[in-house]
N, C-alpha and C positions, 0 to 999 in steps of 0.2 A: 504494500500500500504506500502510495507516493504523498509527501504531503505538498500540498501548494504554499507556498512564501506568498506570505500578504503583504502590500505596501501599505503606505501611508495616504490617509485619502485625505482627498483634495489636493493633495503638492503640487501637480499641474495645473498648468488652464488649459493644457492643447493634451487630447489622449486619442489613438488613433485608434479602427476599432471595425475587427474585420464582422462577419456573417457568423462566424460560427461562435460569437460572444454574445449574439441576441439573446434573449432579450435586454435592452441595455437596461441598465440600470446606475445612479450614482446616491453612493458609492458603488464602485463595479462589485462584482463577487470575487474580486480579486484584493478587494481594500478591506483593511479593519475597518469597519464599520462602525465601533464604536466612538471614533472618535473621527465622526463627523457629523452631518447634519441627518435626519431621517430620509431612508431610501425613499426615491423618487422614479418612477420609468420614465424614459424619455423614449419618444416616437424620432426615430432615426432611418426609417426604411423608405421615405416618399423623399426628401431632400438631400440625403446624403449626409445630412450634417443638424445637431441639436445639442442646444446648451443648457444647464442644469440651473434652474431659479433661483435655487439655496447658492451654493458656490461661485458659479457663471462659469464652470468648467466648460471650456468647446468640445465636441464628440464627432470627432469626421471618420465617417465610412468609407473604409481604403479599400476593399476590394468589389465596390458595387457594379 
């Protein structure tokens, strides 16, 4: 069993962010969660690109 290393959410503004990470969400499932703002979905599959309310993190879909 592999474990995943969590980052630090929020530290960026710009996070790139392929198809197979959907459903987006920030903080991603890759972030501790806890020490940021409450999970939020963002709708990223009609424009390419969505930024998060709480933070203003930008989300660009890199391999659309």
């Amino acid at each position: 069993m592999s474990e995943q290393k969590l980052v630090a959410s929020c530290s960026e503004t710009r996070y790139e962010i392929r198809h197979a990470d959907l459903p987006l969400s920030c903080p991603t499932s890759t972030m501790a969660a806890w020490d940021a703002h409450p999970r939020v979905y963002l709708e990223i599959e009609k424009t390419g690109e969505a930024s998060c309310p709480y933070c203003g993190a930008v989300y660009i879909l890199v391999d659309s």
